[in-house]
C-alpha positions as a Markdown table, in Angstrom:
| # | Residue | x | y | z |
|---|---|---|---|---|
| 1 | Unk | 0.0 | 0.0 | 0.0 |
| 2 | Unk | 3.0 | 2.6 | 0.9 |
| 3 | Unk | 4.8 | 1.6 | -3.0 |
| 4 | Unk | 1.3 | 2.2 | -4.3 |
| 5 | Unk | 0.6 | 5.6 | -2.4 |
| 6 | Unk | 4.3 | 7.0 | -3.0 |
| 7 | Unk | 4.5 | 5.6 | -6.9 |
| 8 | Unk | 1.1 | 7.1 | -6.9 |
| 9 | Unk | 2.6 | 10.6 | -6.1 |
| 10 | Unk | 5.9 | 10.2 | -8.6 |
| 11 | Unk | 3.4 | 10.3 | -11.4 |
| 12 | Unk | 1.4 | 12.7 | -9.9 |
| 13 | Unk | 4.5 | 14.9 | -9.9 |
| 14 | Unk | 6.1 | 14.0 | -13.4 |
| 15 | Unk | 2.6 | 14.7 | -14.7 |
| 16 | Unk | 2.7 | 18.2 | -12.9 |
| 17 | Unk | 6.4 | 18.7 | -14.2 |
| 18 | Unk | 5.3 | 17.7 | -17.6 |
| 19 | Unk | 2.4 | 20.3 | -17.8 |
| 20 | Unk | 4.4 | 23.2 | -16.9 |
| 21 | Unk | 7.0 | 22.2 | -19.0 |
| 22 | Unk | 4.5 | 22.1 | -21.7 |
| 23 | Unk | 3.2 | 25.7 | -20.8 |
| 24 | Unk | 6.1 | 27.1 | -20.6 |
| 25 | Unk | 7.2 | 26.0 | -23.9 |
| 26 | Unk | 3.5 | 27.1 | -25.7 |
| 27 | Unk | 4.2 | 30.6 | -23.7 |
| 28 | Unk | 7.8 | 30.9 | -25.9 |
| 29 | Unk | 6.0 | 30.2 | -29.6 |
| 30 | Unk | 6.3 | 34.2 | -30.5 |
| 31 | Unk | 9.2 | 35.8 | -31.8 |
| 32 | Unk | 9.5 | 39.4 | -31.1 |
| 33 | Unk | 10.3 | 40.9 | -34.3 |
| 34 | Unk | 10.8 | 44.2 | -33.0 |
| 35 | Unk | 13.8 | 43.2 | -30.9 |
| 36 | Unk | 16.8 | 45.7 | -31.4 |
| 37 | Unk | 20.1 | 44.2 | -31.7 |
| 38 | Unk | 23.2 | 45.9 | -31.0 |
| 39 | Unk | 26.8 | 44.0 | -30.2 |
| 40 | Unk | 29.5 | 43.9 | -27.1 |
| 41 | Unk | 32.8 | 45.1 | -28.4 |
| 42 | Unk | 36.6 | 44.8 | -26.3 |
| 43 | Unk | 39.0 | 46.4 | -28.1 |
| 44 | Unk | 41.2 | 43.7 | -26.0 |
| 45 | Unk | 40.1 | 40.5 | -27.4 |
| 46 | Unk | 40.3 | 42.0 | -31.2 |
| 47 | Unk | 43.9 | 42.5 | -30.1 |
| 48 | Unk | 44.0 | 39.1 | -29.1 |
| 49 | Unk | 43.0 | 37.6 | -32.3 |
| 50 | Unk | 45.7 | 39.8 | -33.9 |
| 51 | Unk | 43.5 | 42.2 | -35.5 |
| 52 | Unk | 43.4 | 45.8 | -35.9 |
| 53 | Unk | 40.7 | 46.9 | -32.9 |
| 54 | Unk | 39.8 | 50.4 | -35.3 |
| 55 | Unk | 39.3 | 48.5 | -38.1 |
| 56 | Unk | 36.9 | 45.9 | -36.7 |
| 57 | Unk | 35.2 | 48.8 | -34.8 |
| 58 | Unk | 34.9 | 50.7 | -37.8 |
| 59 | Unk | 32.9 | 47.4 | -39.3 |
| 60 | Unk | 30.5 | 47.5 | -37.1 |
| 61 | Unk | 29.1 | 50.6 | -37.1 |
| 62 | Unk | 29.9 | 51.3 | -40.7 |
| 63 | Unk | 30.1 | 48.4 | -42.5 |
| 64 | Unk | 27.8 | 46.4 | -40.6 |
| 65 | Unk | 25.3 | 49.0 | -39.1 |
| 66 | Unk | 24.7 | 48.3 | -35.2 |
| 67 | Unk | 23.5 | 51.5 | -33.4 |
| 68 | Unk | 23.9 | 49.7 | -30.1 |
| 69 | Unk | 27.1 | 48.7 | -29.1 |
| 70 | Unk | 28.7 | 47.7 | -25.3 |
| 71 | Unk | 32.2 | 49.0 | -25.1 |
| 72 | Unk | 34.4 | 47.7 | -21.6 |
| 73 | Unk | 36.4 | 50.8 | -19.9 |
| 74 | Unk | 39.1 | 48.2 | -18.5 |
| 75 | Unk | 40.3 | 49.7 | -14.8 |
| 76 | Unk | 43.9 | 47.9 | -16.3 |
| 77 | Unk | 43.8 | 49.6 | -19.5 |
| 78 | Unk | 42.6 | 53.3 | -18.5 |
| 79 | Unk | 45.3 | 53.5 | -15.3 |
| 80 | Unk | 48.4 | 51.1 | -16.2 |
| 81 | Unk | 50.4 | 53.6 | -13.9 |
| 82 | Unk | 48.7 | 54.8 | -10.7 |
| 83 | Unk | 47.4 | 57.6 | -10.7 |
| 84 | Unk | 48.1 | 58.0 | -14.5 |
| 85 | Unk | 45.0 | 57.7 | -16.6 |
| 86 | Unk | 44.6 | 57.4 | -20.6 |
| 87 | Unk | 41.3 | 57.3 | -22.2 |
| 88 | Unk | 42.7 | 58.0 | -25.4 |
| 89 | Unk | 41.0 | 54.8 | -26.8 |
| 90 | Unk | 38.1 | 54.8 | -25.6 |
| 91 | Unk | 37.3 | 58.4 | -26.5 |
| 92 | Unk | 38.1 | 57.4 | -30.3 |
| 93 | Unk | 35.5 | 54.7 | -29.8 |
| 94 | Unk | 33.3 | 57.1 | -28.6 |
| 95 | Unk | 34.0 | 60.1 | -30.8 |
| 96 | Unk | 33.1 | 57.5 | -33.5 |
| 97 | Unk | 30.4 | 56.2 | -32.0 |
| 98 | Unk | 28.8 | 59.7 | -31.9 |
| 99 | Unk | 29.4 | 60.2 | -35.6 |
| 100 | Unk | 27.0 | 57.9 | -36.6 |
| 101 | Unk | 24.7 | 58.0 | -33.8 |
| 102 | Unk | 26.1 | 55.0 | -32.3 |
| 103 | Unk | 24.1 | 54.5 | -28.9 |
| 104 | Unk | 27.1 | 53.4 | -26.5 |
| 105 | Unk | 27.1 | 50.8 | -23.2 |
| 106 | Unk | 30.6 | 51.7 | -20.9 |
| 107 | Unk | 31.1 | 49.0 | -18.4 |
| 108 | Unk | 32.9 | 50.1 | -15.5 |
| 109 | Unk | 34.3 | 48.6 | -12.7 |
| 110 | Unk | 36.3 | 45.8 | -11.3 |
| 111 | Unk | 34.7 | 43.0 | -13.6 |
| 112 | Unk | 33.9 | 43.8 | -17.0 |
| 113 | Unk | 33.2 | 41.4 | -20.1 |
| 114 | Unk | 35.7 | 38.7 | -21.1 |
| 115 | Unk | 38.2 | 36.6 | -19.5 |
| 116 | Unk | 39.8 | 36.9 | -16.9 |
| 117 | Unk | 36.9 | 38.8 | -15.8 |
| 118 | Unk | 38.3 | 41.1 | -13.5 |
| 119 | Unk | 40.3 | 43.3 | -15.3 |
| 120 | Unk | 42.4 | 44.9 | -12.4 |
| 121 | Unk | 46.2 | 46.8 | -13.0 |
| 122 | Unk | 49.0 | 44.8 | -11.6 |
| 123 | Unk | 49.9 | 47.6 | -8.9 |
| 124 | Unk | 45.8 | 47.0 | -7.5 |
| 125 | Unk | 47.2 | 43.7 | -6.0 |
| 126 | Unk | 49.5 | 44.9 | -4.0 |
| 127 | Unk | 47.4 | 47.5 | -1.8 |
| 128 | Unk | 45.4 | 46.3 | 1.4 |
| 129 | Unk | 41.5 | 46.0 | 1.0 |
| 130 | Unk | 40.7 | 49.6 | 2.1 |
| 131 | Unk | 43.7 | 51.0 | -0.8 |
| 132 | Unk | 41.9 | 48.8 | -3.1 |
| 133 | Unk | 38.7 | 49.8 | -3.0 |
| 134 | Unk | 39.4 | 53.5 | -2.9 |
| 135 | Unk | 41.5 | 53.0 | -5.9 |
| 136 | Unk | 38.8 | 51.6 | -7.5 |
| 137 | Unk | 36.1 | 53.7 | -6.8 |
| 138 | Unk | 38.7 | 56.8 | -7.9 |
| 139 | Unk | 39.0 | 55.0 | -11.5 |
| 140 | Unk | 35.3 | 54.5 | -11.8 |
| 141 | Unk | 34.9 | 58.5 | -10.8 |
| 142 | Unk | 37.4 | 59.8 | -13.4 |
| 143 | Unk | 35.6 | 57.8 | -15.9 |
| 144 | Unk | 31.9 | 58.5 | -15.0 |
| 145 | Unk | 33.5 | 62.4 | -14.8 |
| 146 | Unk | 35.0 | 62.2 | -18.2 |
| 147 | Unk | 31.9 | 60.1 | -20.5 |
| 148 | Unk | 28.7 | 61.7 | -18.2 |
| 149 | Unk | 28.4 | 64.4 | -20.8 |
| 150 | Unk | 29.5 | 62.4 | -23.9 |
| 151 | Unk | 26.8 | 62.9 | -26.8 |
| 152 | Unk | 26.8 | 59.0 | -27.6 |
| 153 | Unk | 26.8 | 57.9 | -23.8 |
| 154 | Unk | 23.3 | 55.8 | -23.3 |
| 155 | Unk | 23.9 | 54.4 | -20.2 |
| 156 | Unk | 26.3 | 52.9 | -17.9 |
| 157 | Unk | 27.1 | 49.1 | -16.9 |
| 158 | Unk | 28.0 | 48.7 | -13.6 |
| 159 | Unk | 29.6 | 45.4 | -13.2 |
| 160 | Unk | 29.8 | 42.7 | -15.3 |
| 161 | Unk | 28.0 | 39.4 | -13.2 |
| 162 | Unk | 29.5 | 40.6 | -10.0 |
| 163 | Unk | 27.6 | 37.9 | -8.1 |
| 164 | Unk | 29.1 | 34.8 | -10.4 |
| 165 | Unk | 32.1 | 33.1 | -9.2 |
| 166 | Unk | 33.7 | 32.5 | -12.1 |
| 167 | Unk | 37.0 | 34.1 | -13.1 |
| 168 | Unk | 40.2 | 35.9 | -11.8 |
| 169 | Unk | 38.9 | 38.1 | -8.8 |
| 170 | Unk | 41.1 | 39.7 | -6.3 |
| 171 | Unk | 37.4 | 40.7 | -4.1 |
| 172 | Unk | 34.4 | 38.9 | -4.2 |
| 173 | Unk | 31.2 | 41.6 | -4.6 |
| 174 | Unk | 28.3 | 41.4 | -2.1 |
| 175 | Unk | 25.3 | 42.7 | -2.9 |
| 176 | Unk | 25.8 | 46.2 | -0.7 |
| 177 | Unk | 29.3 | 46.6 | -2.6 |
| 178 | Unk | 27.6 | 46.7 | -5.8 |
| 179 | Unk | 24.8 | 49.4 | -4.3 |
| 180 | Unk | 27.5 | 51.2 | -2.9 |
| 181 | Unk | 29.4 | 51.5 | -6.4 |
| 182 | Unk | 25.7 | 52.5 | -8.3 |
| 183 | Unk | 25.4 | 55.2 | -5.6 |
| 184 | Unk | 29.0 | 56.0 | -6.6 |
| 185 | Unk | 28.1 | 56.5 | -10.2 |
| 186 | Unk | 24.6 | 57.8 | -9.4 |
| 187 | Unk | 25.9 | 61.0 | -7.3 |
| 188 | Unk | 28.2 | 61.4 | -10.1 |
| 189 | Unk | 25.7 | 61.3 | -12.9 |
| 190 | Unk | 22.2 | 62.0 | -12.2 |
| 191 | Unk | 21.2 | 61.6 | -16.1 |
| 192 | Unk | 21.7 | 58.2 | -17.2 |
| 193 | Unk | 20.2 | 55.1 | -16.0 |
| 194 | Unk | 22.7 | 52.0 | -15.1 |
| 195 | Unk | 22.7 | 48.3 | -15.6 |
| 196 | Unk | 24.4 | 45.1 | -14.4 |
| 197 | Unk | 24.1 | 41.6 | -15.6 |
| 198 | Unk | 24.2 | 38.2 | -14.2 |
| 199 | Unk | 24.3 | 34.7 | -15.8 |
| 200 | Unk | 21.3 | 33.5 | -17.6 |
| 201 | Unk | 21.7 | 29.7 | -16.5 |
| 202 | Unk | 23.4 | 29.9 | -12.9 |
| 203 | Unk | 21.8 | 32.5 | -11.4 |
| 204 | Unk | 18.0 | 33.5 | -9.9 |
| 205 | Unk | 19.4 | 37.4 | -10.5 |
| 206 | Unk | 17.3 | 38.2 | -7.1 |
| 207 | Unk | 20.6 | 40.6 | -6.0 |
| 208 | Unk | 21.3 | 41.7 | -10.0 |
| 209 | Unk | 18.2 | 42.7 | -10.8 |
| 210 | Unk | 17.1 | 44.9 | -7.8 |
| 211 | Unk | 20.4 | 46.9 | -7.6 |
| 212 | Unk | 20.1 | 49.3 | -10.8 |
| 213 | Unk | 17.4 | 50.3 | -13.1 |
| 214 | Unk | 18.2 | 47.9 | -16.4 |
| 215 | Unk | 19.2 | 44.4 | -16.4 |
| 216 | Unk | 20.9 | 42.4 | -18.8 |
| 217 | Unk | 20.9 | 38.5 | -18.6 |
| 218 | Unk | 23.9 | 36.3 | -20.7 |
| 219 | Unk | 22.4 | 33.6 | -23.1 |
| 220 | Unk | 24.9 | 30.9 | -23.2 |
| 221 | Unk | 23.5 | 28.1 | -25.6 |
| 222 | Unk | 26.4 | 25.5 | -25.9 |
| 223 | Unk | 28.8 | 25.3 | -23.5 |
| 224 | Unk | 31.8 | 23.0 | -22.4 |
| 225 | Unk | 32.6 | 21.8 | -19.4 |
| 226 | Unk | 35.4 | 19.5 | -18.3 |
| 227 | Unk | 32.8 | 17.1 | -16.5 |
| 228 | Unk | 30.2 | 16.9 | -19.4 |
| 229 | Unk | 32.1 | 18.3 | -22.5 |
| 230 | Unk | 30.2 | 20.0 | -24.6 |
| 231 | Unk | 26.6 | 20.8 | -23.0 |
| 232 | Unk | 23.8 | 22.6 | -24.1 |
| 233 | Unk | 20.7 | 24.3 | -23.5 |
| 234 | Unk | 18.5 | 23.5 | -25.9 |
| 235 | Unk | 15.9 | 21.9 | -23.7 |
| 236 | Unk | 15.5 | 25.2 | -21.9 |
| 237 | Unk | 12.3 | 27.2 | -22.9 |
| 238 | Unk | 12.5 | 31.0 | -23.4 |
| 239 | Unk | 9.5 | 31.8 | -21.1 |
| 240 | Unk | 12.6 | 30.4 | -18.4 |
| 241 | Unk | 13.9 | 33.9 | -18.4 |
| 242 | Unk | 10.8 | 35.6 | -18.4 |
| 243 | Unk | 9.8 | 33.9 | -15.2 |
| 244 | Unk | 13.1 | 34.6 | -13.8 |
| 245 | Unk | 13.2 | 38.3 | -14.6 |
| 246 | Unk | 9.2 | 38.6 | -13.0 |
| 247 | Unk | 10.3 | 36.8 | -9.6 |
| 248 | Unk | 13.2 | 39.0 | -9.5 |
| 249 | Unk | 11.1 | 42.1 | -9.7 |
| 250 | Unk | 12.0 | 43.3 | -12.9 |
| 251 | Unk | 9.8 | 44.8 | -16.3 |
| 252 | Unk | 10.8 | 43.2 | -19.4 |
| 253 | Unk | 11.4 | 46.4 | -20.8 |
| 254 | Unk | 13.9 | 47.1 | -18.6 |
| 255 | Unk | 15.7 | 43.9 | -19.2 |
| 256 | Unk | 18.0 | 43.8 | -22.2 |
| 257 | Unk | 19.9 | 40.3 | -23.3 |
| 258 | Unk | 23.5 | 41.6 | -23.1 |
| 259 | Unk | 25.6 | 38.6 | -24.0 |
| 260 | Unk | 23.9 | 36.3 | -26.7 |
| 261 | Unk | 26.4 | 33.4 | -27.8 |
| 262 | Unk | 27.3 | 34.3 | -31.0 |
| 263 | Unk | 30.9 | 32.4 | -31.4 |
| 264 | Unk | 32.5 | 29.3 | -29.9 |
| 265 | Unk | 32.7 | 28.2 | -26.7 |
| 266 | Unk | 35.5 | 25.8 | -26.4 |
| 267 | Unk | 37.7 | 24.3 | -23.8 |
| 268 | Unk | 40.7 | 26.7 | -23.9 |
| 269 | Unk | 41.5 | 30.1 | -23.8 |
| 270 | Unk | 43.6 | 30.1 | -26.8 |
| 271 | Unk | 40.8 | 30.1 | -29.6 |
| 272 | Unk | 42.6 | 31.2 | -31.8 |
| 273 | Unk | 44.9 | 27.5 | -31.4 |
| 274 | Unk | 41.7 | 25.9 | -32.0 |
| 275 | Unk | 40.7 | 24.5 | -35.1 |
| 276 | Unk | 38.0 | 25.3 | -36.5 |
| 277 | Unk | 35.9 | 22.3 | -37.3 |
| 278 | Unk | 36.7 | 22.3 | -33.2 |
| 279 | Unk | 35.2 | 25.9 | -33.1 |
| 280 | Unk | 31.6 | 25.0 | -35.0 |
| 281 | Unk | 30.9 | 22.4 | -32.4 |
| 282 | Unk | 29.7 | 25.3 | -30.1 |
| 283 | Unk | 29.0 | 27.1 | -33.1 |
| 284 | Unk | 28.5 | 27.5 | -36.3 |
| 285 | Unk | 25.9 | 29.4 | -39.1 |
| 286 | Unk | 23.1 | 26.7 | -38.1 |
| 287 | Unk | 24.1 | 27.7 | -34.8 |
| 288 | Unk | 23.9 | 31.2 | -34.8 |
| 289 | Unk | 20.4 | 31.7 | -36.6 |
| 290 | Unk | 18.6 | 29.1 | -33.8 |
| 291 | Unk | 20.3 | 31.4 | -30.9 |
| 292 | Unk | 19.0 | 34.8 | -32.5 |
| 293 | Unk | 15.3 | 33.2 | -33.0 |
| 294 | Unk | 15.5 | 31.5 | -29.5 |
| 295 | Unk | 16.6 | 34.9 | -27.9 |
| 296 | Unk | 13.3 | 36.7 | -30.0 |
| 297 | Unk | 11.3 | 34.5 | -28.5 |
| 298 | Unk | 12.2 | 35.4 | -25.0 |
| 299 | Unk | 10.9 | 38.5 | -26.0 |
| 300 | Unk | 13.4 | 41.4 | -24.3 |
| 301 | Unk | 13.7 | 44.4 | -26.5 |
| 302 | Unk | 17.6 | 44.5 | -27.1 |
| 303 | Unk | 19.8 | 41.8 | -27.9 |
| 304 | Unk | 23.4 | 42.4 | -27.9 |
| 305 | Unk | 25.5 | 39.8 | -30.0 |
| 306 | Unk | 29.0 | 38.0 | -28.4 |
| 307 | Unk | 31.3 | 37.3 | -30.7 |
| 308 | Unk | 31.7 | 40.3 | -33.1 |
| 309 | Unk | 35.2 | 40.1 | -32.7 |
| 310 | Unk | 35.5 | 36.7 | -33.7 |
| 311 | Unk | 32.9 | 37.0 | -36.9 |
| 312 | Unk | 35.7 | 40.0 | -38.1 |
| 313 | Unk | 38.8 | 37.0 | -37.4 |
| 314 | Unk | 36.8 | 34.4 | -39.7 |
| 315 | Unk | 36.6 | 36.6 | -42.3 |
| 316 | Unk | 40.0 | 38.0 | -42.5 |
| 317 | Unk | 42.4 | 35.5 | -41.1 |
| 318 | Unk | 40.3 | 32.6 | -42.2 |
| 319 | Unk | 38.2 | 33.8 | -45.6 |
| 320 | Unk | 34.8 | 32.6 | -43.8 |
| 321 | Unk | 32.4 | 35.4 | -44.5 |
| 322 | Unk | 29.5 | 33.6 | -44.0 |
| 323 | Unk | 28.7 | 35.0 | -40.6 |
| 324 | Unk | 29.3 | 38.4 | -41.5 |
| 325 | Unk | 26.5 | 37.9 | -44.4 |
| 326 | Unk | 24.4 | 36.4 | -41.6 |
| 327 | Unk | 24.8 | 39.5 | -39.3 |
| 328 | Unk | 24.3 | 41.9 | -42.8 |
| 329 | Unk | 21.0 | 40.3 | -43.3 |
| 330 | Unk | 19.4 | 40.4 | -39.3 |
| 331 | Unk | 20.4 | 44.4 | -39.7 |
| 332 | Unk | 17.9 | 44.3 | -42.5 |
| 333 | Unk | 15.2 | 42.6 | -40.8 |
């Protein structure tokens, strides 16, 4: 009689499961055509790839036509020298970004996009906690003090998934450090809203969401990981991050995807050493098209692309174009 009563309520469960899983997959059916899609740029990683950071820049808001694009203000790039600063790159960027009426993200702070993560100058490491954080809040106020009035300044990023612990961090953010840096930028510049961004997959963003007005969620679709190898996503539906984004408080149109996977995800650093039939395992032209209609259906207004840098490498170091032709064709959707 117990087998029967607990067996009884396994299948009750499954059959629960099963619905919602059901529903929530009928809920993600509609694209939202009207989805703006703009693209996360590092001058950095285009270095990497041994490419010419103006030139791929100059792509894609020339060549390629994004009006939305999310630029990183590396703490390690901007103050190599303490107490020295150089914004001499990004104020090309931005000078032509405002041109063409590029709309501009600057992420700011410890952590900002790509690995390792936290992109900190070598002297940061050597001060004690209290030197560390005032250095850090000095390099966030020179910058805020220098963009604030910058005709093609849309708003800032303040922290780049502060919350995930993933990557090279000297200091691990709590949620009142992250409030305390928004305040930071905040009583600095009263006119433009902020946002910060957590991981679509391994987070519930309760913290992320609540701390500044937008919020922008990664969209990881395949993934490797030296347990499972190469993993993916596919059985998630959209309406996951809709449900998410409501039970952390958020509107949907003040939620933005900021990272959708848009090259390779593979199990080094050193892409650039992989080959590339390697590379298309995470992804490839097939690839690419199902994570764009995927992240329509999830139904955010903005989508910004990861990978731009790459898409620029295939076609000039490896004669691929057929991504760039991909991303010329969404523009004129």
């Amino acid at each position: 009689m117990f087998l029967q009563k607990t067996l009884k309520v396994i299948l009750i469960f499954i059959a629960v499961v099963g619905f919602l899983y059901g529903q929530a997959w009928l809920l993600s059916i509609k694209k939202n055509e009207g989805a703006v899609f703009g693209v996360s740029f590092t001058p950095d990683y285009a270095r990497y790839l041994q490419l010419d950071e103006k030139k791929v820049f100059d792509s894609i808001i020339n060549d390629w036509g994004f009006k939305f694009v999310r630029i990183p203000v590396q703490w390690n790039s901007v103050e190599k020298e303490q107490g020295k600063f150089d914004f001499s790159e990004t104020d090309y960027f931005m000078k032509e970004a405002e041109k063409k009426g590029v709309r501009v993200i600057l992420a700011i702070g410890q952590k900002t996009p790509r690995w390792p993560e936290c992109h900190v100058p070598d002297w940061s490491l050597r001060l004690d906690e209290k030197q560390y954080v005032d250095g850090l809040n000095n390099y966030i106020t020179q910058t805020v003090n220098r963009y604030k009035d910058h005709v093609a300044l849309e708003m800032w990023q303040v922290e780049n998934e502060p919350f995930l612990p993933f990557g090279i961090c000297r200091k691990n953010f709590k949620y009142k450090d992250l409030k305390t840096e928004v305040e930071l930028v905040r009583n600095l510049d009263e006119k433009h809203p902020f946002i910060t961004t957590d991981s679509g997959e391994l987070s519930t963003w309760q913290r992320s969401a609540r701390a500044t007005d937008y919020f922008g969620t990664t969209m990881y679709r395949v993934i490797w990981n030296k347990y499972l190898g190469y993993f993916n996503y596919d059985w998630l539906p959209p309406f996951f991050y809709v449900a998410k984004l409501w039970l952390a408080g958020k509107s949907a149109s003040h939620a933005f995807v900021m990272e959708l996977q848009a090259e390779p995800w593979v199990d080094t650093h050193y892409l650039i050493l992989t080959p590339l039939e390697e590379q298309y395992r995470s992804m490839d032209l097939a690839r690419l098209q199902k994570n764009i209609v995927y992240a329509q259906k999830v139904g955010f207004p903005r989508v910004y692309l990861w990978g731009v840098e790459w898409w620029y490498w295939l076609s000039e170091k490896k004669g691929v174009n057929d991504f760039v032709e991909e991303i010329k064709k969404l523009k004129k959707q």
